[in-house]
C-alpha positions as CSV (number, residue, x, y, z in Angstrom):
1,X,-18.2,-6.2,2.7
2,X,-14.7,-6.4,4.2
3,X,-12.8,-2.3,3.6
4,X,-9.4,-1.7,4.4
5,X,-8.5,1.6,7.1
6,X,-4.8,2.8,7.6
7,X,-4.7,2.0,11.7
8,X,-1.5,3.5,12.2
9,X,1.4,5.5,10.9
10,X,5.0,6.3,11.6
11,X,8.3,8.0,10.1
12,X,11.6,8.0,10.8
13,X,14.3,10.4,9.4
14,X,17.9,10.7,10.3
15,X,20.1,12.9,12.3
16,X,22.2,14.6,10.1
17,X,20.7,17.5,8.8
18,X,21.8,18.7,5.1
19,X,21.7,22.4,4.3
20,X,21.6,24.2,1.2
21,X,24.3,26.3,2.7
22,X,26.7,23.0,3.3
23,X,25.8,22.2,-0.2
24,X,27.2,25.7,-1.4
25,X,30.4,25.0,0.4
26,X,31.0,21.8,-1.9
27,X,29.9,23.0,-5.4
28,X,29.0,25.6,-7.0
29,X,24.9,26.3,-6.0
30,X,23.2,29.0,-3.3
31,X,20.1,28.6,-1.2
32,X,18.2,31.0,-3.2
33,X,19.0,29.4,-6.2
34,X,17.8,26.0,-5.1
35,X,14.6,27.6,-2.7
36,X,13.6,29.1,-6.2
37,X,13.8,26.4,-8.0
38,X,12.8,23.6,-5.7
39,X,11.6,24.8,-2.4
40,X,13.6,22.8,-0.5
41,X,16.0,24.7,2.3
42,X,17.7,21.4,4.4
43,X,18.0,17.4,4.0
44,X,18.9,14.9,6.1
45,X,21.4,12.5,5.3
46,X,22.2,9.0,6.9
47,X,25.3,7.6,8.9
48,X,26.4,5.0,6.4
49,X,28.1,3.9,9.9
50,X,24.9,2.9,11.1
51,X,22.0,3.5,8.5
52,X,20.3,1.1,6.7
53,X,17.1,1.4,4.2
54,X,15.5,-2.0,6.2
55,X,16.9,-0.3,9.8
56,X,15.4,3.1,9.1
57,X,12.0,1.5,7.9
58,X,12.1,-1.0,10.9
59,X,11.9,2.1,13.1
60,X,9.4,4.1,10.9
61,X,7.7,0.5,11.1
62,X,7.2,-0.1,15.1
63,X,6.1,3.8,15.5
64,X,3.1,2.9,13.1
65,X,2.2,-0.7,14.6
66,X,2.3,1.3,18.5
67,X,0.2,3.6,17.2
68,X,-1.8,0.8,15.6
69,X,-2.1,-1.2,18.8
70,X,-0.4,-4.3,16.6
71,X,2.7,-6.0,18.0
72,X,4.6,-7.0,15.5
73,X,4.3,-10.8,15.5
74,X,0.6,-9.3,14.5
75,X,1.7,-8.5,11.1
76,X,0.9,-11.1,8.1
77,X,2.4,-9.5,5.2
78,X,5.1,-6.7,4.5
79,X,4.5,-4.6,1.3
80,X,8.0,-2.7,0.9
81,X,8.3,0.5,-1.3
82,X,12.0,1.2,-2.6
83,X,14.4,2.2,-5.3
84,X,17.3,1.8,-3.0
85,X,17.9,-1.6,-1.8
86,X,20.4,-2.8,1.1
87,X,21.4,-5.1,-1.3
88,X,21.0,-5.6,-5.2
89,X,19.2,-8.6,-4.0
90,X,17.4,-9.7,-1.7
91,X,15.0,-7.0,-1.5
92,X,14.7,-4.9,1.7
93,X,11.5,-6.5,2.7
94,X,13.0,-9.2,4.1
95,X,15.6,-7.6,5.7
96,X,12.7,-5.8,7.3
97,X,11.2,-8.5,8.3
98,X,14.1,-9.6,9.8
99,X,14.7,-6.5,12.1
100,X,11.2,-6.7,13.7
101,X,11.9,-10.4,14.3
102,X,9.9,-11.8,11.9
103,X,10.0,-15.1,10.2
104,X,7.8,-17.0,7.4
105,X,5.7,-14.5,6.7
106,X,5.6,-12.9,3.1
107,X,7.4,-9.8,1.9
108,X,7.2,-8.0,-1.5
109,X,9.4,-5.4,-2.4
110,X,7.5,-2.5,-4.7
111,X,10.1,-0.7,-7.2
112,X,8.4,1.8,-8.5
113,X,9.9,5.1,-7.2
114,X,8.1,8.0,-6.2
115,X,4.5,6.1,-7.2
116,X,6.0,3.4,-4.8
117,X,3.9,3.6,-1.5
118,X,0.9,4.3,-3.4
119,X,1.4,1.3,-5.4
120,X,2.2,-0.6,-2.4
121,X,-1.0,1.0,-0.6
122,X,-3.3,-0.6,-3.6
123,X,-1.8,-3.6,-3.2
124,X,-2.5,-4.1,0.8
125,X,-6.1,-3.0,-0.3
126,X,-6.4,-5.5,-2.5
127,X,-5.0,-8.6,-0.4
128,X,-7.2,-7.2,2.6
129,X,-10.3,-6.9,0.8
130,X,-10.3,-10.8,0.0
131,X,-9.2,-11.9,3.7
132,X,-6.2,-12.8,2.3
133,X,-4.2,-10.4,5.0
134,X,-5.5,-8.9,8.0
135,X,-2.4,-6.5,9.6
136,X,-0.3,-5.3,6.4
137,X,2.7,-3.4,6.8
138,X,3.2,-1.1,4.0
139,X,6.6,0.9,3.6
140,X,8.7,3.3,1.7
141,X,11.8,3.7,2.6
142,X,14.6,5.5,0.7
143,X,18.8,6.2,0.9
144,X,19.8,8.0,-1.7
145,X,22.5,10.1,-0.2
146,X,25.4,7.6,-1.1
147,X,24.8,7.6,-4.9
148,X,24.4,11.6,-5.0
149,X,27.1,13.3,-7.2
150,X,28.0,15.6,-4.5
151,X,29.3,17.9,-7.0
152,X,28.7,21.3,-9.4
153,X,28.5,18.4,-11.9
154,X,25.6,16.5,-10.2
155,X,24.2,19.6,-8.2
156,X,21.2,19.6,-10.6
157,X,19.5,16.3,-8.7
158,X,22.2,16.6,-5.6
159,X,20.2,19.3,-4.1
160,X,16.9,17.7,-4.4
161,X,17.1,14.3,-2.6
162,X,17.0,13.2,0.7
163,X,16.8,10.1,2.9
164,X,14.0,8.5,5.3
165,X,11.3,6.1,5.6
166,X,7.7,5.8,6.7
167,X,4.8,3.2,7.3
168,X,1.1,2.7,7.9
169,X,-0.4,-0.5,8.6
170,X,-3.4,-1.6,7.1
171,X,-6.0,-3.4,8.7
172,X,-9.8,-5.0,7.6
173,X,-13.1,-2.7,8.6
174,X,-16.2,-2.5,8.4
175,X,-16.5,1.1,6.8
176,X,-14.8,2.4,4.3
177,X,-11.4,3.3,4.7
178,X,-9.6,3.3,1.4
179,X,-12.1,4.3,-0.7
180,X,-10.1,3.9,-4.0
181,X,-7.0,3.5,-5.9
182,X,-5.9,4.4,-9.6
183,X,-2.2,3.5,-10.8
184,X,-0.4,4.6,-14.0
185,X,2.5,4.2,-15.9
186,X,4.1,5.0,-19.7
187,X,7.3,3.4,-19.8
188,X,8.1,5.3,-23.4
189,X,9.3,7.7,-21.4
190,X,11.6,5.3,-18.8
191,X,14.9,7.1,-19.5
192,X,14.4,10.7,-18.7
193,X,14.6,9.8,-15.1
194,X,16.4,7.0,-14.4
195,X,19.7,5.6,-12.9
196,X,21.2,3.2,-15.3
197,X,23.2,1.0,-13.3
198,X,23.9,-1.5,-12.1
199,X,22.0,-2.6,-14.8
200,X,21.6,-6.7,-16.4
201,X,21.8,-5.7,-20.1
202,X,25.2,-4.4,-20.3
203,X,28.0,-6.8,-22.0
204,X,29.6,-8.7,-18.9
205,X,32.5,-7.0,-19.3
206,X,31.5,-4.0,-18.8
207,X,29.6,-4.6,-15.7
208,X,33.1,-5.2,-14.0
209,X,34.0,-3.4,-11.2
210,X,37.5,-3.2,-12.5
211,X,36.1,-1.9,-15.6
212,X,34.3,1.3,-14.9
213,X,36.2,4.2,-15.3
214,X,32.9,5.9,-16.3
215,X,31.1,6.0,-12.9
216,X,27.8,8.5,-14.7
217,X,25.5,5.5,-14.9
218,X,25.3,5.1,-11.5
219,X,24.5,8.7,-10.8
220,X,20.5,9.9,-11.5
221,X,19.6,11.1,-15.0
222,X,16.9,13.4,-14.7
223,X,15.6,15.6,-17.8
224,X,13.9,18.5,-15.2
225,X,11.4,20.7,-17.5
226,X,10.1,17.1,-19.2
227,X,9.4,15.9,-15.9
228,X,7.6,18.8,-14.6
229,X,5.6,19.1,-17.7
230,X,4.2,15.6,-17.3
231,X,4.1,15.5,-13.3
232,X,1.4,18.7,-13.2
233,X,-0.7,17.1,-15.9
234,X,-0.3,13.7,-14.8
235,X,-0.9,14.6,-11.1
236,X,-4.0,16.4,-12.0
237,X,-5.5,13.4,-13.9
238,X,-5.1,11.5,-11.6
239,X,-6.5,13.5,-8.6
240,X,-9.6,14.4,-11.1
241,X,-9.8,10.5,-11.6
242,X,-10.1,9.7,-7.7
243,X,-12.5,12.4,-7.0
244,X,-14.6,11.1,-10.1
245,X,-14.8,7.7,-8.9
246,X,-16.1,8.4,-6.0
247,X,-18.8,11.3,-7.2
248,X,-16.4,13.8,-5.3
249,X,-15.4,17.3,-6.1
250,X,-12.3,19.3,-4.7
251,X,-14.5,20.7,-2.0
252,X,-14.6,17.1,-0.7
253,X,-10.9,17.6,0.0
254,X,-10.1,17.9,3.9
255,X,-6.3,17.7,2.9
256,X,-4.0,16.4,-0.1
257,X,-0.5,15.2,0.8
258,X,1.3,15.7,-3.1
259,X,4.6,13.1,-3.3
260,X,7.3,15.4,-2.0
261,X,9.2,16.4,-5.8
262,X,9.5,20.0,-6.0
263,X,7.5,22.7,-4.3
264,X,6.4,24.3,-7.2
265,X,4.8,21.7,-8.8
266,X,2.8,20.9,-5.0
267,X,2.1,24.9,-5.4
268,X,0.9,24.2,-9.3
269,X,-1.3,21.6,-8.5
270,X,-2.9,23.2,-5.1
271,X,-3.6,26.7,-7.3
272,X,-5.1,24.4,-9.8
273,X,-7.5,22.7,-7.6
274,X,-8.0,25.9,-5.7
275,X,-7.1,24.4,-2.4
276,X,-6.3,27.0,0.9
277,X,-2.6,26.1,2.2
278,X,-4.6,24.3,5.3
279,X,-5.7,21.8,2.7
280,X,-2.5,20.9,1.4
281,X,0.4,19.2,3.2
282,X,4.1,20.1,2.2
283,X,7.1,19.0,4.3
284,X,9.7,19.0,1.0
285,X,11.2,21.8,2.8
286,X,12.4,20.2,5.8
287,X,13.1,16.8,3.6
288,X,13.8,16.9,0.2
289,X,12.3,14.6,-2.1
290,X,12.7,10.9,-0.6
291,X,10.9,9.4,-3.5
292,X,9.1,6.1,-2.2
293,X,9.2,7.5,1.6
294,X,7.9,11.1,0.9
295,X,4.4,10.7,0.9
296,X,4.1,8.1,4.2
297,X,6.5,10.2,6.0
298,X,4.7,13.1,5.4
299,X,1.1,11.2,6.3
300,X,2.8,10.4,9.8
301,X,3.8,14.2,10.4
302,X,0.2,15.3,9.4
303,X,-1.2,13.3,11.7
304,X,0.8,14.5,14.7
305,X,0.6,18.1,14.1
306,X,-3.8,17.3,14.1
307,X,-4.1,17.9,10.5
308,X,-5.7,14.1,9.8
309,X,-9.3,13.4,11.5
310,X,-11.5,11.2,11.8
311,X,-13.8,11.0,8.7
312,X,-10.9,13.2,6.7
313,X,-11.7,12.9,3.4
314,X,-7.2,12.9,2.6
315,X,-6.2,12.5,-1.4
316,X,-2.5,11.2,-1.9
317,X,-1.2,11.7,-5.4
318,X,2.6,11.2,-6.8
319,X,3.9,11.2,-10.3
320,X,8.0,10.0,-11.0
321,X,10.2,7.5,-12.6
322,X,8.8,4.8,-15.1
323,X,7.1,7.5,-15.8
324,X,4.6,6.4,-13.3
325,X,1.5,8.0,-11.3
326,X,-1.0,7.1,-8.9
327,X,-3.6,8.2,-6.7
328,X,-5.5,7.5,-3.5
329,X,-8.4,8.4,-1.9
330,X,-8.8,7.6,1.9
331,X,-11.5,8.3,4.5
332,X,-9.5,8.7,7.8
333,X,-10.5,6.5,10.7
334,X,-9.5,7.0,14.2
């Protein structure tokens, strides 16, 4: 039976670093007041000079395939994970694609927030495990620093995103690698964190540019204590679910890298399963939350610093906009 392994990984993140004490200088917020409530103490933003989603993944991108031993003209498929586009379309796959020099082959772009890269993870599984693909690139990559309201009026979600991308490529093996899977979603609940445009089902009239005087749809919408109180039940199901499937318990655990939301819900759910800090992986501090890019540029940092070897038995779990969730369980192979 053909398994899929992650072969390599890589990050990128830009250069500007983000503060919470920049951020008090510009509206009305303190670094306690936002380490309380979310953990986070810096950010990095892009150069809109020089940024883009598909350039920032292209370099996330080649550090995973060097680390791989894959030159890019290796790869066969590209599995993008984003919620902010280059473009309103195309998608940013194939303007990864074409940064690495790539032509023909497919790219999918995966829009399902902070669920994304695990979503896009299942999916290279999948397309391994029948032969279908043999080097996947898989991605999630996020700028959401443009469309922040860098305000008092937007500090609630301005102080909690980031930007940066990361990847792993996937490859056929032998022994299991990705042991298993598990995706979610319940859509009744699509509007307590959402952005609403630009959206299709607005009159055409009001989708003019010379139209909008009221800007707040393009801004996020986030109801905070709704979200929390699904994401530490929903990322507990779904952990439970991916240790169950594979006759696992907690103990199994050699580390579990949470999507990057909020510390205290990564503290909630570590307490929960009784996991030592060594177990867990937490980088929201240095990053924010960079939805679809959180939990692959947090993988690539793990690995680095020696906290991924082989035979680690590593959970990945995320919960966020749709509502959505998902989980993996992967045995690590060097």
């Amino acid at each position: 039976m053909t398994y899929s392994k992650i072969a390599g990984v890589g990050h990128h993140v830009p250069e500007t670093v983000i503060t919470n004490d920049y951020l008090s200088g510009i509206m009305d917020t303190n670094n306690e007041w936002i380490v309380e409530r979310t953990g986070i103490h810096e950010r990095r933003f892009i150069d809109p000079a020089r940024d883009t989603v598909a350039n920032m993944a292209a370099k996330a991108s080649r550090m995973a395939l060097e680390r791989a031993g894959v030159k890019a003209e290796d790869v066969d498929f590209i599995l993008f994970a984003t919620i902010t586009s280059d473009y309103y379309f195309p998608g940013s796959g194939v303007l990864l694609q074409r940064e690495l020099g790539l032509e023909s082959i497919p790219a999918m772009d995966i829009k399902n927030a902070c669920s994304g890269f695990i979503y896009a993870l299942s999916t290279a599984d999948q397309f391994i495990k029948t032969g279908m693909y043999k080097n996947v690139l898989v991605v999630g990559a996020e700028i959401q620093s443009t469309a922040l309201d860098l305000t008092t009026r937007g500090r609630g979600t301005a102080v909690i995103f980031g930007d940066g991308a990361g990847a792993a490529v996937l490859q056929p093996s032998e022994q299991p690698g990705v042991l298993s899977t598990h995706l979610h979603s319940d859509g009744r609940f699509a509007e307590e964190l959402y952005v609403k445009d630009p959206g299709s089902s607005r009159p055409h009239e009001e989708r003019q540019p010379e139209q909008i005087l009221d800007t707040s749809g393009f801004k996020v919408h986030m109801n905070g204590n709704l979200v929390f109180k699904h994401a530490v039940v929903r990322f507990m199901e779904v952990i439970k679910e991916a240790l169950d499937a594979n006759d696992m318990t907690r103990d199994d655990i050699d580390l579990l890298i949470p999507h990057q939301a909020n510390l205290r819900i990564s503290n909630y759910i570590q307490q929960k399963l009784g996991l030592p800090d060594e177990k867990v992986y937490n980088n929201i501090m240095r990053y924010g939350n960079t939805t679809a890019g959180s939990i692959p540029i947090a993988m690539s940092e793990a690995w680095e610093e020696g906290k991924l070897k082989n035979n680690d038995r590593l959970c990945l779990a995320a919960f966020g906009s749709g509502f959505t969730w998902a989980s993996a369980l992967i045995n690590w192979q060097e």
